[in-house]
Backbone and ligand atoms as CSV (ligand in chain L), in Angstrom:
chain,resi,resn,atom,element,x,y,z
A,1,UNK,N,N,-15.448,-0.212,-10.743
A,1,UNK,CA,C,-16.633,-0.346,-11.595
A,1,UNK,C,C,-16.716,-1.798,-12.104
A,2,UNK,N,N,-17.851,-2.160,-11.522
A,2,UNK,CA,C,-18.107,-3.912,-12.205
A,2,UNK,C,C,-18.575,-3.948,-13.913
A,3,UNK,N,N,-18.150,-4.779,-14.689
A,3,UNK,CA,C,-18.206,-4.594,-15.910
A,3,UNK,C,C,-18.719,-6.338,-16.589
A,4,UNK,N,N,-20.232,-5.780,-16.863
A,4,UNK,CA,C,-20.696,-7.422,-17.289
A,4,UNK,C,C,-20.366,-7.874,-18.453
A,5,UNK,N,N,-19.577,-8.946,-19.024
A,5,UNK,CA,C,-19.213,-9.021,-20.333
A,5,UNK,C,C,-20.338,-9.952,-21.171
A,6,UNK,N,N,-20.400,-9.789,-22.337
A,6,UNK,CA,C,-21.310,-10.714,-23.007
A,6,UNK,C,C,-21.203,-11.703,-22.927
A,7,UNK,N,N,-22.029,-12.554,-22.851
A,7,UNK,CA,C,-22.012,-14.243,-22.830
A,7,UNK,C,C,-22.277,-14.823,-24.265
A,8,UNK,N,N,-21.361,-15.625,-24.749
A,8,UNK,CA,C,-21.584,-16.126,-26.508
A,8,UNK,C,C,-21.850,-17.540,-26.304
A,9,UNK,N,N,-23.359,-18.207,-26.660
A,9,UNK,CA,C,-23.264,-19.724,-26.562
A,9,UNK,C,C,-24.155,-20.060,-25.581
A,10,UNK,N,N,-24.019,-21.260,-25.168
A,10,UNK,CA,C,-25.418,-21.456,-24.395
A,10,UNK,C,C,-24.458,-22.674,-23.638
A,11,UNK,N,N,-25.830,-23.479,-22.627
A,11,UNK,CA,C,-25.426,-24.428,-21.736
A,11,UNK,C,C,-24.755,-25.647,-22.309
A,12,UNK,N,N,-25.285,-25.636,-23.634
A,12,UNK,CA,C,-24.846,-27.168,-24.053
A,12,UNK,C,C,-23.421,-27.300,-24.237
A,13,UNK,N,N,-22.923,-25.948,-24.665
A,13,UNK,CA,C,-22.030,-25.466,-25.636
A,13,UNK,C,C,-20.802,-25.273,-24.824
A,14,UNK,N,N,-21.512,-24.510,-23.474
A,14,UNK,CA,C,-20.479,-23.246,-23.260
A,14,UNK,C,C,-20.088,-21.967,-23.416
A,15,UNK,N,N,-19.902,-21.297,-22.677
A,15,UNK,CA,C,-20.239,-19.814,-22.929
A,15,UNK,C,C,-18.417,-19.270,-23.519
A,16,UNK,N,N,-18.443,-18.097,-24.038
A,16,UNK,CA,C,-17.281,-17.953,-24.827
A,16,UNK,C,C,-17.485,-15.942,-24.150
A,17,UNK,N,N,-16.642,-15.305,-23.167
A,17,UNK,CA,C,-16.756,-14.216,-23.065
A,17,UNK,C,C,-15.285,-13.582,-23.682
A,18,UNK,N,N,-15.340,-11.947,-23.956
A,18,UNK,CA,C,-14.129,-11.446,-24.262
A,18,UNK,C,C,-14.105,-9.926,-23.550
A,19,UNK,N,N,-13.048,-9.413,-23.736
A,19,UNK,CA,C,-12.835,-8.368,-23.970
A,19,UNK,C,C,-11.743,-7.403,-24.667
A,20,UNK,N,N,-11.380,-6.178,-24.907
A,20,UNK,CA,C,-10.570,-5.627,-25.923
A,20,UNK,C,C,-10.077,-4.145,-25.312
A,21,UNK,N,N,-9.002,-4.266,-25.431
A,21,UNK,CA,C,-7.987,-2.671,-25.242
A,21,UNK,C,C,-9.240,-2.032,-25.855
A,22,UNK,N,N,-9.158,-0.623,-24.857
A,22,UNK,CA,C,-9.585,0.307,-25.095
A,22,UNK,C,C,-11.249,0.473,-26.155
A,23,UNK,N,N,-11.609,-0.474,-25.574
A,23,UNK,CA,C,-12.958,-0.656,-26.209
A,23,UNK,C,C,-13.490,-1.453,-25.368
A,24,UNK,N,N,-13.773,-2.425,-24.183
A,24,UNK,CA,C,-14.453,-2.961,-23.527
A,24,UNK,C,C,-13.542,-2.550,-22.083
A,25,UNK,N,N,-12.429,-1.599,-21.985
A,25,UNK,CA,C,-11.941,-1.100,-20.545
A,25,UNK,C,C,-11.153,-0.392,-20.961
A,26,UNK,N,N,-10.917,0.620,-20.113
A,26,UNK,CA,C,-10.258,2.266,-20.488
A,26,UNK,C,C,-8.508,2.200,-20.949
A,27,UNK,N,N,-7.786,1.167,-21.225
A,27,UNK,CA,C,-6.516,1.372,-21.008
A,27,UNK,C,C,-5.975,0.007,-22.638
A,28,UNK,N,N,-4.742,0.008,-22.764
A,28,UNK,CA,C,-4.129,-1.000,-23.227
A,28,UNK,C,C,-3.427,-1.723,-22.860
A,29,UNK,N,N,-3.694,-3.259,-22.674
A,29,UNK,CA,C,-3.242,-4.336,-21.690
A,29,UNK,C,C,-1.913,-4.807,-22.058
A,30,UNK,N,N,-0.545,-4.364,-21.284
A,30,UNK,CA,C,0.387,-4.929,-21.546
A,30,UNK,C,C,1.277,-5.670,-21.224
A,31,UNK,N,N,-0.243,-6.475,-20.088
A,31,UNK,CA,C,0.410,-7.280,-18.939
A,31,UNK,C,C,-0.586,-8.446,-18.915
A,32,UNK,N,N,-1.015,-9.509,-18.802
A,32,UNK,CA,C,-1.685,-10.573,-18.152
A,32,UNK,C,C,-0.823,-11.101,-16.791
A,33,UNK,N,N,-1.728,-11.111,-15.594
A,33,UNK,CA,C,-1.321,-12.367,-14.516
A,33,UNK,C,C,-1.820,-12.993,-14.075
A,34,UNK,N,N,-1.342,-14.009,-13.232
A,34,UNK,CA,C,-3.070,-14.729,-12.333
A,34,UNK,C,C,-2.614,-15.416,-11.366
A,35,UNK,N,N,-3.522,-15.522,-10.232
A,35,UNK,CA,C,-3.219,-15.978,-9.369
A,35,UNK,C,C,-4.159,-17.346,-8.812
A,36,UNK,N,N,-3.669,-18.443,-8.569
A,36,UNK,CA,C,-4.354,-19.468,-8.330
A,36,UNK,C,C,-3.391,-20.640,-7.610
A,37,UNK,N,N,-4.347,-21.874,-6.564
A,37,UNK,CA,C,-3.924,-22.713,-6.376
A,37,UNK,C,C,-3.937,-22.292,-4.405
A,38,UNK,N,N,-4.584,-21.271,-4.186
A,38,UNK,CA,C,-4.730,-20.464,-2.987
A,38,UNK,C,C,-5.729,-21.368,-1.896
A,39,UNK,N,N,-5.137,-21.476,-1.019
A,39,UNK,CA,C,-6.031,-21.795,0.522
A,39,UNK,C,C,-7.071,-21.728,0.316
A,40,UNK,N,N,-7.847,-21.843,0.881
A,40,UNK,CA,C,-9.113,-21.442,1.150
A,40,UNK,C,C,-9.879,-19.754,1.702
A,41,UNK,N,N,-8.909,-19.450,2.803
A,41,UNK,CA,C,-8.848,-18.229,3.502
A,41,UNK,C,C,-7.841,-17.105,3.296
A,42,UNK,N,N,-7.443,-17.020,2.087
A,42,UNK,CA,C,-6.312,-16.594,1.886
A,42,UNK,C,C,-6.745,-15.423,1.231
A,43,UNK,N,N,-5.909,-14.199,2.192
A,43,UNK,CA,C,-6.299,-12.528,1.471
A,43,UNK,C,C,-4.683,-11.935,1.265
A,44,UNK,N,N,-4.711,-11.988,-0.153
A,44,UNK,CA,C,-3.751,-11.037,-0.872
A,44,UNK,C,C,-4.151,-9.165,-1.002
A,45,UNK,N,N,-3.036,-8.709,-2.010
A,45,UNK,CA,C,-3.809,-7.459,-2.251
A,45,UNK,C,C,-2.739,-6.186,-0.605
A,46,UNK,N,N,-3.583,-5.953,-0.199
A,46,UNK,CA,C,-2.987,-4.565,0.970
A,46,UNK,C,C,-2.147,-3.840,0.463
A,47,UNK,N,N,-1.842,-3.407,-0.879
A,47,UNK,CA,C,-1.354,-2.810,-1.692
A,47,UNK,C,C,-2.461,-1.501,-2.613
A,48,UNK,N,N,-1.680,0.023,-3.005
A,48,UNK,CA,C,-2.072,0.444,-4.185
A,48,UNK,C,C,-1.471,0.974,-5.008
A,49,UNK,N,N,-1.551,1.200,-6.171
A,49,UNK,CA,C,-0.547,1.150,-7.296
A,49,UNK,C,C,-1.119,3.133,-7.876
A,50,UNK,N,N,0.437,3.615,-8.231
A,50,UNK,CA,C,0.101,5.006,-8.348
A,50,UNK,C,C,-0.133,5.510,-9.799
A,51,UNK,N,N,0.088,4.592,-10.379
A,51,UNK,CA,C,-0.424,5.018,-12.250
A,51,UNK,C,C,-0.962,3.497,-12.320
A,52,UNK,N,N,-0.775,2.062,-12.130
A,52,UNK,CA,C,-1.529,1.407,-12.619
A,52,UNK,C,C,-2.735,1.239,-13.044
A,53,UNK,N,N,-3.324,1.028,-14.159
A,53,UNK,CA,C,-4.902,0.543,-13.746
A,53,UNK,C,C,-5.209,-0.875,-14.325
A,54,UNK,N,N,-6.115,-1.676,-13.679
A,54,UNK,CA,C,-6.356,-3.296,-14.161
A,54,UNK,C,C,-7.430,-3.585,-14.507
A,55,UNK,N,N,-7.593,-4.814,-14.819
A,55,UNK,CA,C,-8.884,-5.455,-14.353
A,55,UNK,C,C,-8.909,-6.496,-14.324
A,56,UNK,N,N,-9.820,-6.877,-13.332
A,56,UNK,CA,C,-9.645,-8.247,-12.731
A,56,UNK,C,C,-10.919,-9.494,-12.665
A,57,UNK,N,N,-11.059,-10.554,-13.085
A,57,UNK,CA,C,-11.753,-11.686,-13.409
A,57,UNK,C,C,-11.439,-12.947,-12.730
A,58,UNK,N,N,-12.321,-13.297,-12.673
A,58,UNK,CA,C,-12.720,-15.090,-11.558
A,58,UNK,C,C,-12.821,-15.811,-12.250
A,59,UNK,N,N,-11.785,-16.277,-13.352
A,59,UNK,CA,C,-13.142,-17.112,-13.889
A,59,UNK,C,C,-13.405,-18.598,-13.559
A,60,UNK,N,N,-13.046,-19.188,-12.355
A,60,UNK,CA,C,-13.226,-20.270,-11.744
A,60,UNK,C,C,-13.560,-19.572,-10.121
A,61,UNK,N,N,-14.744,-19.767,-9.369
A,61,UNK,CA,C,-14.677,-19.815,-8.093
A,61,UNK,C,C,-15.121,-18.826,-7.396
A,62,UNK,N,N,-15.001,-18.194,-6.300
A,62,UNK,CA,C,-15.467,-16.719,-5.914
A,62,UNK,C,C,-14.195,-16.236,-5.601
A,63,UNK,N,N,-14.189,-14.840,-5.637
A,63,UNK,CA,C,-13.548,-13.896,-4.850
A,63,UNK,C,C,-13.849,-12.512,-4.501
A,64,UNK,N,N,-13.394,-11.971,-3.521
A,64,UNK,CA,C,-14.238,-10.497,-3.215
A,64,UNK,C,C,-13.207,-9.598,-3.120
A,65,UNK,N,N,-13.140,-8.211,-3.797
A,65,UNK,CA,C,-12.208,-7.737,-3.738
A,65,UNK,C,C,-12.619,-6.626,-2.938
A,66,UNK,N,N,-11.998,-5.665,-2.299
A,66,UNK,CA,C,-12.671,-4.726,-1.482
A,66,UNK,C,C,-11.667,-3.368,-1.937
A,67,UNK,N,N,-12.043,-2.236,-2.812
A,67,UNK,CA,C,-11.539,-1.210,-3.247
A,67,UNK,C,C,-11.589,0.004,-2.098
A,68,UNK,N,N,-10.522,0.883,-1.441
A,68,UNK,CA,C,-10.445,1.959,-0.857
A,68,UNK,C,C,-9.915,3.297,-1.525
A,69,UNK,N,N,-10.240,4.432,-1.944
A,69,UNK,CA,C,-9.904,5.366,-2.533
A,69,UNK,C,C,-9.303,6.128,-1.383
A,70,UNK,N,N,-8.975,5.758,-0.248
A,70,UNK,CA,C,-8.785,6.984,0.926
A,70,UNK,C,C,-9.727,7.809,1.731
A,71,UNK,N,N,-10.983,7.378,0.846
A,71,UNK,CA,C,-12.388,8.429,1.425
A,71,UNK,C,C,-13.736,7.553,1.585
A,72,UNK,N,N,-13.529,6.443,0.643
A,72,UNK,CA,C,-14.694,5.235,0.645
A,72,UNK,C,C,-14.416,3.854,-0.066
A,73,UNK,N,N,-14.986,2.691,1.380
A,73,UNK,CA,C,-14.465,1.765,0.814
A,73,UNK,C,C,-15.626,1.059,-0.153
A,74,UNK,N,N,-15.378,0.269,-0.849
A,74,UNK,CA,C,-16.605,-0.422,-1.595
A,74,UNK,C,C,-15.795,-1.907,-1.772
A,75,UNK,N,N,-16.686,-3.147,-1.554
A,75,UNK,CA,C,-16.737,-4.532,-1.566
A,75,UNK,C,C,-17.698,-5.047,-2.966
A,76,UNK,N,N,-16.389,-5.697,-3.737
A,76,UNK,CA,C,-17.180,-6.328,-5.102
A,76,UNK,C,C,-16.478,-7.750,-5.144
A,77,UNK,N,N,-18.085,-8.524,-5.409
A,77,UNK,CA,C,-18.329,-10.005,-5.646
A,77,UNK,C,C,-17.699,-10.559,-6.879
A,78,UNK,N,N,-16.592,-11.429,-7.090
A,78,UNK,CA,C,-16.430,-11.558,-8.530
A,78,UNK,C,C,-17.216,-13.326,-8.602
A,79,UNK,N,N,-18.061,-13.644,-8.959
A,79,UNK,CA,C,-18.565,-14.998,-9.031
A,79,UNK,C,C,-18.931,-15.892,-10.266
A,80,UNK,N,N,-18.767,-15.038,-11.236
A,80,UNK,CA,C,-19.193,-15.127,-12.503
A,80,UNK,C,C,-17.963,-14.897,-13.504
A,81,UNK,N,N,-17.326,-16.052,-14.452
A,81,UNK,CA,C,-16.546,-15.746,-15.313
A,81,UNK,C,C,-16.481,-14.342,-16.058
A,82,UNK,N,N,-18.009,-13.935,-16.310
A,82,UNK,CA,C,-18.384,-12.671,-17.297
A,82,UNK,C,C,-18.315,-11.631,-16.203
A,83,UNK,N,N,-17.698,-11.311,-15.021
A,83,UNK,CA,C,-17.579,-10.012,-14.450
A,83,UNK,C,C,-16.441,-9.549,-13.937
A,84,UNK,N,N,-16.459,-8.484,-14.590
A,84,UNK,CA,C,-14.737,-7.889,-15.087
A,84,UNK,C,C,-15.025,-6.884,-14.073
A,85,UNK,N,N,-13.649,-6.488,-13.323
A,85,UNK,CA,C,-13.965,-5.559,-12.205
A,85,UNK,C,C,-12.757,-4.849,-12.463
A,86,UNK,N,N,-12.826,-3.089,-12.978
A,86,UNK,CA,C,-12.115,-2.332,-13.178
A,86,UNK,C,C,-11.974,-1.333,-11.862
A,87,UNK,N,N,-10.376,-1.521,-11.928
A,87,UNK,CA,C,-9.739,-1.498,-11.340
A,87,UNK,C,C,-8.570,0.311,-11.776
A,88,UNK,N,N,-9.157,1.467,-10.935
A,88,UNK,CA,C,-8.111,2.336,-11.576
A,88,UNK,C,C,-6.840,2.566,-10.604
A,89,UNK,N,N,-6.044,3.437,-11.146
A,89,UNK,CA,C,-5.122,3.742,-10.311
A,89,UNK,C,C,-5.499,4.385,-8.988
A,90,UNK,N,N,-4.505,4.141,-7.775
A,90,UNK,CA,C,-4.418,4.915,-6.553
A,90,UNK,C,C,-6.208,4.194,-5.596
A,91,UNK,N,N,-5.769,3.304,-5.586
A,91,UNK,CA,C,-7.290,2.140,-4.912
A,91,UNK,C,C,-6.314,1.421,-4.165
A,92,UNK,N,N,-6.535,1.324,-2.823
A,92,UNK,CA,C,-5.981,0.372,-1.833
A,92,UNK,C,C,-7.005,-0.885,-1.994
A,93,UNK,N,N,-5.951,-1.857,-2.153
A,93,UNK,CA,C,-7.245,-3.201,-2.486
A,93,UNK,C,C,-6.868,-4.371,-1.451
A,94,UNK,N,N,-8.028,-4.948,-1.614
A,94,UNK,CA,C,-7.686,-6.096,-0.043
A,94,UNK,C,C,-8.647,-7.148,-0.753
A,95,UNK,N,N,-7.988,-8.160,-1.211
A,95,UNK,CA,C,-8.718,-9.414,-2.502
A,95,UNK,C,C,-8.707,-10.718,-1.128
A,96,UNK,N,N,-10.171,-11.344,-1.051
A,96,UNK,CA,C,-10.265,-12.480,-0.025
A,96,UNK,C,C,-10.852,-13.689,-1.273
A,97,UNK,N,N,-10.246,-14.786,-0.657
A,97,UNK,CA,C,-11.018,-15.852,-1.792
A,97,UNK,C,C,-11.567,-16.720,-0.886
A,98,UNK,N,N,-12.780,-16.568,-1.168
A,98,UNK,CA,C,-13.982,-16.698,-0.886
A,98,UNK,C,C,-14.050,-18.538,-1.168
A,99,UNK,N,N,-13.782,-19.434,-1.719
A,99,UNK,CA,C,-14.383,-20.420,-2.335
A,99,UNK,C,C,-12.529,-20.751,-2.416
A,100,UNK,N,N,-11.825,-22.304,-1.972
A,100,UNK,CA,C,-10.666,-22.602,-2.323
A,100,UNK,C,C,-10.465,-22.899,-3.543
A,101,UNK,N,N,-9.107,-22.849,-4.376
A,101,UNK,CA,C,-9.044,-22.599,-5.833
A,101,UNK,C,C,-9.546,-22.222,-6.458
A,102,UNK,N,N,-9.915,-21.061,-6.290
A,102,UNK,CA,C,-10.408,-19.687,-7.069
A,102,UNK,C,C,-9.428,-19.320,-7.559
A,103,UNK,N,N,-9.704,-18.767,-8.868
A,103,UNK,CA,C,-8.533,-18.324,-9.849
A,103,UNK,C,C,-8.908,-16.703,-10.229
A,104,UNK,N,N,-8.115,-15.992,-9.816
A,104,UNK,CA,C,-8.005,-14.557,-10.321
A,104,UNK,C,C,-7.029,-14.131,-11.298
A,105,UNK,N,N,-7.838,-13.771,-12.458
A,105,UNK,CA,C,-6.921,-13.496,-13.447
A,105,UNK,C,C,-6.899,-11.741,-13.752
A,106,UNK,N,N,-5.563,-11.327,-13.678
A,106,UNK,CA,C,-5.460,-9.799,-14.062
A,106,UNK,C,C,-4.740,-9.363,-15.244
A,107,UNK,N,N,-6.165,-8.246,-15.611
A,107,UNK,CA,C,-4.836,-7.709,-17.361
A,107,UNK,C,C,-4.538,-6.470,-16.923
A,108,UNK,N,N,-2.971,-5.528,-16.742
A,108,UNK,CA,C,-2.554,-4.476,-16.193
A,108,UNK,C,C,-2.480,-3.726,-17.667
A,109,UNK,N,N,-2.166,-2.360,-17.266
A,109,UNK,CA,C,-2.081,-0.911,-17.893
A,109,UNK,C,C,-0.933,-1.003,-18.493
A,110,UNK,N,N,0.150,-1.506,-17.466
A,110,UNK,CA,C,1.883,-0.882,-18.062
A,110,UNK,C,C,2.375,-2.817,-16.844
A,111,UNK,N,N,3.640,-2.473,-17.794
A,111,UNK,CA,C,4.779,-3.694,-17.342
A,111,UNK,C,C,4.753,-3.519,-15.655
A,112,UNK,N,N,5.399,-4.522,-15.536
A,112,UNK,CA,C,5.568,-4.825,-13.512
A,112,UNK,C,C,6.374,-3.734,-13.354
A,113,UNK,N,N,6.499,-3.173,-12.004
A,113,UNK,CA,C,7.264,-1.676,-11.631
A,113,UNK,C,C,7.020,-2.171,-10.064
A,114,UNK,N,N,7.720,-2.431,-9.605
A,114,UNK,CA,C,7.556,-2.412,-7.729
A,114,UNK,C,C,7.760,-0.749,-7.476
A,115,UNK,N,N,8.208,0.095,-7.980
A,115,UNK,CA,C,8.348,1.116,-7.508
A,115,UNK,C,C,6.766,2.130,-8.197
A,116,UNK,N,N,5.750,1.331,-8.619
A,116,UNK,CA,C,4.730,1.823,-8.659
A,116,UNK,C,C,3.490,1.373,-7.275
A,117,UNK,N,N,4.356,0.584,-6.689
A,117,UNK,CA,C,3.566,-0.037,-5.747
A,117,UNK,C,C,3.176,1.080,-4.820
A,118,UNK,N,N,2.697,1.009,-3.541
A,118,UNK,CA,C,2.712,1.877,-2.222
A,118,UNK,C,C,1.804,0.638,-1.469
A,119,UNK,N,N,2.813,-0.224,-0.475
A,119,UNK,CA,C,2.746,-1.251,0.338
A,119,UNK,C,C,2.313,-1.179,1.795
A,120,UNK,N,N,2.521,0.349,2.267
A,120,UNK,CA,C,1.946,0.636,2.992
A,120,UNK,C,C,0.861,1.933,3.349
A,121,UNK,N,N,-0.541,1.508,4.075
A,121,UNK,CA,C,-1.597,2.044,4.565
A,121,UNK,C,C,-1.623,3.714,4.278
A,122,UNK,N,N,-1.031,3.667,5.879
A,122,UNK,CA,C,-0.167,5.098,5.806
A,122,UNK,C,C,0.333,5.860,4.603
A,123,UNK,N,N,1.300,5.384,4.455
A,123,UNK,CA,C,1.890,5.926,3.335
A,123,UNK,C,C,0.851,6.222,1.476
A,124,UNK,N,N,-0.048,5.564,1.958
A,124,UNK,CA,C,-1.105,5.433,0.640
A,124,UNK,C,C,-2.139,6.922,0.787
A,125,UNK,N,N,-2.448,7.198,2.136
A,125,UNK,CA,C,-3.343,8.097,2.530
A,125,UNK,C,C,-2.818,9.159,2.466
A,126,UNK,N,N,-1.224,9.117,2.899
A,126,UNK,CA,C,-0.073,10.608,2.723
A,126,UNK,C,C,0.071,10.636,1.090
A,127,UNK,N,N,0.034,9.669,-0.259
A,127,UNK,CA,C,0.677,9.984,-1.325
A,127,UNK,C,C,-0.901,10.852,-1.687
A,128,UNK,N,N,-2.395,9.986,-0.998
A,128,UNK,CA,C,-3.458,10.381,-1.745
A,128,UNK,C,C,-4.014,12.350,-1.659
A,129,UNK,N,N,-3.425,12.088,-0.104
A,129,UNK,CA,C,-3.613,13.637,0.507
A,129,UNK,C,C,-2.318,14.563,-0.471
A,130,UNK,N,N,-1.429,13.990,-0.915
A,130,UNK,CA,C,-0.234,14.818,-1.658
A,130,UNK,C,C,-0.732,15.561,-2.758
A,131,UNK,N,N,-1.737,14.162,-3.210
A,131,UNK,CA,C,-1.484,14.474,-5.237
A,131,UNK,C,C,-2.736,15.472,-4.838
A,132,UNK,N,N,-3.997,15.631,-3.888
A,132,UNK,CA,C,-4.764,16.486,-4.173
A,132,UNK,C,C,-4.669,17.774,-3.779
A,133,UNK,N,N,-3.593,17.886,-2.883
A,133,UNK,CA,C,-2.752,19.435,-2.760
A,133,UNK,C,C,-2.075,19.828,-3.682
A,134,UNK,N,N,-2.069,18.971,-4.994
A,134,UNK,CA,C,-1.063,18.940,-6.059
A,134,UNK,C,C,-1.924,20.028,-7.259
A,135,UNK,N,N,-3.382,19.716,-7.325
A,135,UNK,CA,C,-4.732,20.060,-8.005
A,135,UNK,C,C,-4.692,21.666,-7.921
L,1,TYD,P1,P,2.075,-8.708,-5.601
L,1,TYD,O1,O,1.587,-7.773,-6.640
L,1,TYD,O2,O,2.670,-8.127,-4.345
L,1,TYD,O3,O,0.893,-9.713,-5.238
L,1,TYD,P2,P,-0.124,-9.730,-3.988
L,1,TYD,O4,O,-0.435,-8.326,-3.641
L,1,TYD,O5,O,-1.291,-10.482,-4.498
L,1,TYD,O6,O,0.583,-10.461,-2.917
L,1,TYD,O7,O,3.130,-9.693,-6.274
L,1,TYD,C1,C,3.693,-10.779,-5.575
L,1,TYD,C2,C,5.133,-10.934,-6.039
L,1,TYD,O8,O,5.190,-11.230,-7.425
L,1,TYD,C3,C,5.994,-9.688,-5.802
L,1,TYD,O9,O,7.271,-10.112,-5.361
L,1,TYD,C4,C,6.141,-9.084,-7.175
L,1,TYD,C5,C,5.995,-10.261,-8.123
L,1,TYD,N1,N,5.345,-9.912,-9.401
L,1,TYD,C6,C,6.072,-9.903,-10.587
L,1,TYD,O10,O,7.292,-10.179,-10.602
L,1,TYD,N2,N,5.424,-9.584,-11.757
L,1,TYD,C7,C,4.104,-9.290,-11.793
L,1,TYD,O11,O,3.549,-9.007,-12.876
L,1,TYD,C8,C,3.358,-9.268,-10.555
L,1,TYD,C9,C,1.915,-8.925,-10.512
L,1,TYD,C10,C,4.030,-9.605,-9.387
């Protein structure tokens, strides 16, 4: 879900955007990361995370992130400092940067866990087919 944040300020000025735990995105952020200083053609991401949830911001440059639930994929533009792209758990993601030194900045749900990861394809479509035999 793309999430437009307010813009505070104008051209002369500069624009000033925010956001807040559990009042401008569903979770409490107890993580910031970011990634920058990237190629030009360079796609991170081929990963999905099984309780994480994020969200993720450009705020220098383009990038496109491309979300898979196991059943449908969807492609979102981040081009704009003010567009926050929420991010829930169990989404296979495939992030291309679009524009060189583009900066992607992410605020996570819970602390780093590699063992929340699922690194591979396969294995993402077997945990997704699990949890809904689980229902
Ligand atoms: P990873 O999430 O795999 O990034 P990408 O999918 O974009 O390649 O993280 C890359 C490496 O950084 C991996 O070895 C785990 C480590 N890492 C941390 O130690 N802490 C963190 O908060 C994150 C996000 C990654």
């Amino acid at each position: 879900m793309l999430i437009k944040l307010k813009k505070i300020g104008d051209e002369k000025k500069g624009y000033l955007s925010f956001f807040e735990s559990n009042k401008d995105i569903p979770f409490t952020i107890k993580r910031v990361y970011f990634i920058y200083n990237n190629s030009k053609k360079l796609k991170r991401g081929f990963h999905a995370h099984k309780k994480l949830k994020q969200t993720m911001w450009c705020p220098y440059g383009e990038i496109e992130i491309t979300l898979d639930n196991g059943k449908t994929k969807k492609t979102y533009k981040l081009k704009s400092p003010n567009e926050l792209l929420y991010v829930e758990e169990k989404q296979w993601r495939e992030i291309s940067w679009i524009k060189k030194d583009s900066v992607l900045c992410v605020a996570a749900s819970e602390y780093f866990d590699e063992k929340d990861y699922i690194r591979d394809y396969n294995q993402f479509i077997k945990y997704i087919k699990g949890k809904k035999n689980e229902n």
